[in-house]
C-alpha positions as CSV (number, residue, x, y, z in Angstrom):
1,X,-37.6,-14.0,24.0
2,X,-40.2,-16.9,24.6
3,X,-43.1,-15.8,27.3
4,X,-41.6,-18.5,30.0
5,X,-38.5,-17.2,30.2
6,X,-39.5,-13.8,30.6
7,X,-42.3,-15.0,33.3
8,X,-38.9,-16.7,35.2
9,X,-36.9,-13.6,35.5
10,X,-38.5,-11.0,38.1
11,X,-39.3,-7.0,37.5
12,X,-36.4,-6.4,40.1
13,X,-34.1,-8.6,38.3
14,X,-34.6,-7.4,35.0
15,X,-34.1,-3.9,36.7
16,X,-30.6,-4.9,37.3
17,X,-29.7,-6.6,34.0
18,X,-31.0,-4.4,31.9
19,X,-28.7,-1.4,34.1
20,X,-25.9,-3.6,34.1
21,X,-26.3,-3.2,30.3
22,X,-26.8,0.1,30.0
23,X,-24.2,0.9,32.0
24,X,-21.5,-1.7,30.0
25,X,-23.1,-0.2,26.6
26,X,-22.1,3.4,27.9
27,X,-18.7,2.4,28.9
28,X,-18.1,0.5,26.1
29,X,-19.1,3.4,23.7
30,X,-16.5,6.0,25.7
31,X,-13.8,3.4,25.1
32,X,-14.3,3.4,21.5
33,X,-14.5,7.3,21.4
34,X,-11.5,7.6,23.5
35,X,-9.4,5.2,21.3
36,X,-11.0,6.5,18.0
37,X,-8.1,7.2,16.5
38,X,-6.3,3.6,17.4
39,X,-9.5,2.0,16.2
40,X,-8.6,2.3,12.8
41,X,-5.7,-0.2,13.8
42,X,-8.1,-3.4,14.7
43,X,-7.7,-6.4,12.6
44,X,-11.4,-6.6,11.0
45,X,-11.7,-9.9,13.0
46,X,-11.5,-7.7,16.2
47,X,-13.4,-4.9,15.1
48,X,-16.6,-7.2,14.3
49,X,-16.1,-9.0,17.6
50,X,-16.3,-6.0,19.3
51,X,-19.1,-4.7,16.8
52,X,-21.5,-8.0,17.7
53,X,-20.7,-7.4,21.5
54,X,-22.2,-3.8,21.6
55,X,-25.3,-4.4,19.5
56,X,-25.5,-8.0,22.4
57,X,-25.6,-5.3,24.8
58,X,-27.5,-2.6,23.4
59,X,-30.4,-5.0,22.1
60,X,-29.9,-7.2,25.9
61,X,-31.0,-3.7,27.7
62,X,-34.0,-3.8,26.0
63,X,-35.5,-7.2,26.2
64,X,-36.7,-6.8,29.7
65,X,-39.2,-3.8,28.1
66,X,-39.8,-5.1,24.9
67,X,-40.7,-8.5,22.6
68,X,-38.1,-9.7,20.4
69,X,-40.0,-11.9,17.2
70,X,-38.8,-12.9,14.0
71,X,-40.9,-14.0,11.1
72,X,-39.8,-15.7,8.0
73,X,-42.6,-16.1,5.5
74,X,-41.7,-17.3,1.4
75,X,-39.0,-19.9,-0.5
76,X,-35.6,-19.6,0.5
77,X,-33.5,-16.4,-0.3
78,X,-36.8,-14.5,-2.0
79,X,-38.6,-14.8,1.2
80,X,-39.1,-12.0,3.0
81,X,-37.7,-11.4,7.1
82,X,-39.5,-9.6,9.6
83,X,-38.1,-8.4,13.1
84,X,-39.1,-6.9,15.7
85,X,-38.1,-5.5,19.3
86,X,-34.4,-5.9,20.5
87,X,-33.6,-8.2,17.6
88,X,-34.0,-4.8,15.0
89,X,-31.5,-2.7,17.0
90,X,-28.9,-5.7,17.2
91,X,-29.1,-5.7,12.8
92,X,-29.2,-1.7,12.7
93,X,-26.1,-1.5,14.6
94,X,-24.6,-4.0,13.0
95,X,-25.5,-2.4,9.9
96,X,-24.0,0.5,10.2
97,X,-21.1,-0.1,12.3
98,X,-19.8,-2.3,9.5
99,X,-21.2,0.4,7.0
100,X,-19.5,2.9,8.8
101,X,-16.4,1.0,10.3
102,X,-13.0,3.0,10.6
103,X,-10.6,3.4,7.9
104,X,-6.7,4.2,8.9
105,X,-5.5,7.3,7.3
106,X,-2.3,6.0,6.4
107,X,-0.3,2.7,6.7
108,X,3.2,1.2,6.1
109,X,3.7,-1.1,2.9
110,X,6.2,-3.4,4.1
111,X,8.2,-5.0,0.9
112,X,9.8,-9.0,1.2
113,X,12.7,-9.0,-1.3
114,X,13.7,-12.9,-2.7
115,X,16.4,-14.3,-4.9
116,X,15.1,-16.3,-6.3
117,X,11.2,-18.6,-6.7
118,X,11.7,-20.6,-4.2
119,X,12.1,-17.9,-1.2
120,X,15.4,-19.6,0.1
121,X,17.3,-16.3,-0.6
122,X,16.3,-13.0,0.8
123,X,18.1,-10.3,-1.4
124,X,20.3,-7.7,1.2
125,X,22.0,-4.5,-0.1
126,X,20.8,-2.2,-3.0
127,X,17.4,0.1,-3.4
128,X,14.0,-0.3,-4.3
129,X,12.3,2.3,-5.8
130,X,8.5,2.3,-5.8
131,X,6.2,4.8,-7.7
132,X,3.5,5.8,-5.0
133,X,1.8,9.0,-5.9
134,X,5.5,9.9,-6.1
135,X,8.5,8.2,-6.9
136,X,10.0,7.3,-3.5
137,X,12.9,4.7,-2.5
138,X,14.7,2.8,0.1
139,X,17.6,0.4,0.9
140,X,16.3,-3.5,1.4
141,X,17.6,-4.8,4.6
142,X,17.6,-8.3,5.1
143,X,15.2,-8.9,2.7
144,X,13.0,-6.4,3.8
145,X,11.9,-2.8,3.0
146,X,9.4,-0.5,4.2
147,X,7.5,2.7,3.3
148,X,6.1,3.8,6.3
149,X,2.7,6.0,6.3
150,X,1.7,6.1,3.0
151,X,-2.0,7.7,2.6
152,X,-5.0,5.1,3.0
153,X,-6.3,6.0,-0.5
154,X,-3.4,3.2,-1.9
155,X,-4.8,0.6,-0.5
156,X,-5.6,-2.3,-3.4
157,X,-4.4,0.2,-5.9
158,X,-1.5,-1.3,-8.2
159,X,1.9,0.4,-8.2
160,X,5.6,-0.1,-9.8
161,X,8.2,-1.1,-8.2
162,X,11.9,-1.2,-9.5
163,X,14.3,-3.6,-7.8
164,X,18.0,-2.1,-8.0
165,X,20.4,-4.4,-6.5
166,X,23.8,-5.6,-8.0
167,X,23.6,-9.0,-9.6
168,X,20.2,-8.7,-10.4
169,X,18.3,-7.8,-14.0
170,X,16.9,-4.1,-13.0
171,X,12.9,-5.1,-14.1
172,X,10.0,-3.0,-13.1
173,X,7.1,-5.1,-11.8
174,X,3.6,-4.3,-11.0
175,X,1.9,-4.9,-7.9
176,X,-1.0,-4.7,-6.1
177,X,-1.2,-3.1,-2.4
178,X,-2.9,-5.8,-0.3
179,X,-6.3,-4.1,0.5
180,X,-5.6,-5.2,4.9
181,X,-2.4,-2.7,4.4
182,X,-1.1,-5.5,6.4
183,X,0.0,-8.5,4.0
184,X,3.9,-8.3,2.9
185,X,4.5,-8.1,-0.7
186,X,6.8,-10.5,-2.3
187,X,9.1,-9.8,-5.2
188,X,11.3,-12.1,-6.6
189,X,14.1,-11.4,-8.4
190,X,16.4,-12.9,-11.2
191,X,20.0,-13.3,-11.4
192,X,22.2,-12.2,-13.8
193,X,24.2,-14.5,-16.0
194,X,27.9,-14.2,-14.8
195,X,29.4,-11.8,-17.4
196,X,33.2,-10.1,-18.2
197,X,34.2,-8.5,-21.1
198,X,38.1,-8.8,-21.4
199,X,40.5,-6.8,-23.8
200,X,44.1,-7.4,-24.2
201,X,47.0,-6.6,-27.2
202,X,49.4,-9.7,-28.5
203,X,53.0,-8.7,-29.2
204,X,56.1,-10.2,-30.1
205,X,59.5,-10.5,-28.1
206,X,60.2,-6.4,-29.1
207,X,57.0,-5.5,-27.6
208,X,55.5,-4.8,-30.7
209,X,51.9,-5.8,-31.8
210,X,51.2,-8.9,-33.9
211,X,47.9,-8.8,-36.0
212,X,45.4,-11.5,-37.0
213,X,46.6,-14.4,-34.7
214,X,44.1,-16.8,-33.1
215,X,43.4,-17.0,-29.5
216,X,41.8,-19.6,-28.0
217,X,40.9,-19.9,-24.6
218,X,39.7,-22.7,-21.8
219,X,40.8,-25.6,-24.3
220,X,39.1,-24.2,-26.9
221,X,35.9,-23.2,-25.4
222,X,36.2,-19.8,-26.3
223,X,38.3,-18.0,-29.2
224,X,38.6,-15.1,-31.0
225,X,41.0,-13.2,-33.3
226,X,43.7,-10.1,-32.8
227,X,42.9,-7.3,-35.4
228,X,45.5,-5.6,-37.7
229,X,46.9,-4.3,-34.6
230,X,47.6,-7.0,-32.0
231,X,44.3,-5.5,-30.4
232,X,41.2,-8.3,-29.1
233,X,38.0,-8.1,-27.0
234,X,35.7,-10.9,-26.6
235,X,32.5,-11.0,-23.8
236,X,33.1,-14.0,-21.4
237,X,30.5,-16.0,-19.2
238,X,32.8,-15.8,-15.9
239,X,33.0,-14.1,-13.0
240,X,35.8,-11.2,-12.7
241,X,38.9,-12.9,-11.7
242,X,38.4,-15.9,-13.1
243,X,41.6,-18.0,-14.3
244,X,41.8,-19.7,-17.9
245,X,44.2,-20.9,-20.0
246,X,45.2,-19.2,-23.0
247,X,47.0,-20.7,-25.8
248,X,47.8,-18.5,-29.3
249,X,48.3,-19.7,-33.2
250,X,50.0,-17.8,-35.6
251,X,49.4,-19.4,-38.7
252,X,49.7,-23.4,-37.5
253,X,52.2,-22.6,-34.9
254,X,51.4,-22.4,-31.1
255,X,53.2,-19.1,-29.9
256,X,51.9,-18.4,-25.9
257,X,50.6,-21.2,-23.8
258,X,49.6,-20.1,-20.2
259,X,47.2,-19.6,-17.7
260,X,45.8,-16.3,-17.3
261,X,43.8,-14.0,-14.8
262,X,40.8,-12.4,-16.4
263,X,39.5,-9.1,-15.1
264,X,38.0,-6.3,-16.9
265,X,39.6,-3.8,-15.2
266,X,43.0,-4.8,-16.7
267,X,44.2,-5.4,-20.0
268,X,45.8,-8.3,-21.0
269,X,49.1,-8.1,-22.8
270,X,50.4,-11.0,-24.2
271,X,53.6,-12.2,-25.7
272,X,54.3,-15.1,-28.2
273,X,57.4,-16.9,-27.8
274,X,60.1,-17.4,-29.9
275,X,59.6,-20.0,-33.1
């Protein structure tokens, strides 16, 4: 602190300051060792405020007794710094509260679960199952699931996690566990293609099968063949329930003409019409 400064301020008022600060360092340090364990919990941007205010104070109760001087001598960065007085303790605490700044023992990694890329779709139903340093799981709510206190030791480690939600390709994906603990993770997931696999059996006005006819479907989009025994199975690109027409050749003749209901949970019988 310059020489005028200190010639301004009397012995009986730097007295008082410097026991105001004393007494605010003190009280300061019992906070932090009462809440030690909630101290883990500061955002680093709080932690370092509070950091810079004690080593203010702890350095402010000394400038009343002692010189604060810096001295830079050299070319930029391969200079070298000196300190002295009040200034030193305000770097050494520094120092070593960020060198020795609380870690939390555990945290919750919270999961943000999308549709699609374009995070208009948050995914809601089904599980996802993460591979901490055990397998562990849990529904998605919302678009949202969390693992609550998982050990501090995971943080900016990378981990699999396995979506398993209906309509969705089941892909394992690897992540990384924001080193905060605090950041979200997004996943994004991708759709499955509508799919049904339909089966039916083509017969003739006795009910008995008729082999090797064609069957053609949504006006010829789709088509396949009956076997040796009326039986057919074909994999579809609709969703179950789905109605289609349905028309069926035997040799150039159309025999069945209709519209159908497709569901893989029933089989289809269907019978040609008299020539």
């Amino acid at each position: 602190m310059p020489a005028e400064a200190n010639k301004a301020v009397s012995p009986l008022s730097w007295v008082v300051i410097t026991g105001l600060g004393f007494v605010l360092f003190v009280a300061a340090a019992v906070v932090l060792m009462i809440f030690s364990n909630k101290t883990a919990n500061l955002s680093p941007q709080v932690y370092f405020f509070l950091l810079v205010f004690v080593a203010l104070i702890a350095s402010g109760f000394l400038f009343g007794a002692l010189k604060a001087h810096a001295k830079y001598n050299g070319k930029l960065y391969n200079g070298t710094l000196a300190l002295g007085g009040p200034a030193v303790i305000f770097c050494l605490i520094i120092y070593f509260g960020l060198k020795l700044s609380p870690v939390a023992d555990s945290f919750d990694v919270k999961f943000v679960v999308f549709g699609d890329e374009s995070k208009n779709e948050l995914v809601n139903g089904g599980l996802l199952k993460v591979l901490f340093n055990k397998p562990d799981s849990a529904r998605i709510e919302n678009g949202v699931v969390t693992f609550n206190e998982q050990p501090a030791n995971l943080l900016g480690k990378s981990i699999t996690v396995t979506p398993a939600v209906a309509g969705y390709y089941r892909q394992s994906q690897q992540v990384t566990i924001p080193i905060d603990g605090r950041t979200p993770i997004e996943l994004h997931l991708k759709k499955q293609a509508d799919s049904l696999t339909v089966s039916g059996l083509v017969v003739d006005m006795q009910g008995q099968p008729v082999p090797d006819v064609l069957i053609v479907l949504a006006d010829g989009l789709y088509r396949t063949n009956a076997d040796q025994l009326g039986n057919f199975s074909l994999t579809l690109p609709i969703k179950d329930g789905t109605e289609l027409p349905v028309r069926i050749y035997r040799g150039n003749k159309l025999r069945f003409n209709s519209t159908q209901i497709f569901s893989s949970k029933v089989p289809l019988t269907l019978q040609l019409n008299k020539l």
